[in-house]
C-alpha angles and dihedrals in degrees: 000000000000114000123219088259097043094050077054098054100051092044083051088052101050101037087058100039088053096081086060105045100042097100097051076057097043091055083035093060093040092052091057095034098039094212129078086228092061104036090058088048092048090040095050091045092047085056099040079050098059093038091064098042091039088132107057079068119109111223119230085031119102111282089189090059087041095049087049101050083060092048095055091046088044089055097038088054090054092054099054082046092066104020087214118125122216107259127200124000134254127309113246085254094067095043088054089054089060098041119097108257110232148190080243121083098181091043092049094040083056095047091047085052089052101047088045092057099044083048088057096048106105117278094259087056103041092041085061098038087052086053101044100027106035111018091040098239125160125243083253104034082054087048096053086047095055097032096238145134118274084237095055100058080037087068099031089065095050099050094049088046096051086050101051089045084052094052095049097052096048090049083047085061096060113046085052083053095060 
């Protein structure tokens, strides 16, 4: 049971963590959303969200992980609202807009053609990419996010790996063609 101090506390931590974390939860919620529109709607609900529910949180836990768990239902609900799934992924404009930009063109132009593939894996994939590859997670730490299987991240991983291998071979292929 959470005492009156403790359910302080934690209200105290997360309202001030949430500053720092809000752009993990800002890439988090566009890579779920795939627009800038709806991933600052989805980030800020996420941390209205937790702000209103500040003291369900359990000081000393990860409020990252916490704050994402809430982003990824949020988003879920919103996708049994409308029924409607995302279709298709970001236009090479936007994926520029998240890449670093650099002193070096050819490096930056190949790190805008990755993101863009991983952006057009399907939303299962990319979802668990984003979580492994970009955000650090580990395989278990993304399968207690999602609420899957290890396995299951395990596979998801594979296969998006095995796809983007096999786009950029056959890219590869092309450009030796010409």
């Amino acid at each position: 049971m959470l005492t009156p101090w403790k359910r302080r506390s934690a209200q105290g931590e997360v309202e001030a963590g949430l500053p720092q974390i809000f752009p993990r939860v800002w890439r988090y919620a566009y890579s779920l959303s795939g627009t800038r529109d709806g991933a600052d709607d989805l980030a800020q609900a996420a941390c209205l969200r937790a702000m209103e529910r500040a003291r369900q949180f359990q000081s000393g836990t990860h409020l990252d992980r916490w704050v994402f768990r809430i982003t990824r239902n949020l988003w879920v609900s919103e996708l049994r609202k409308a029924q409607v799934r995302k279709q298709g992924g970001l236009s090479v404009v936007d994926a520029e807009e998240i890449a670093d930009p650099g002193q070096n063109p050819e490096r930056d132009y190949d790190r805008r053609e990755v993101l863009q593939a991983v952006l057009d894996l399907p939303e299962a994939q990319r979802e668990t990419v984003f979580l492994v590859y970009i955000e650090g997670y580990s395989y278990k730490e993304a399968a207690e996010l999602l609420e899957i299987p290890l396995a299951t991240v395990m596979s998801r991983l594979a296969t998006a790996r095995g796809r983007l291998s096999q786009k950029f071979r056959d890219q590869e292929g092309v450009s030796d063609a010409k």
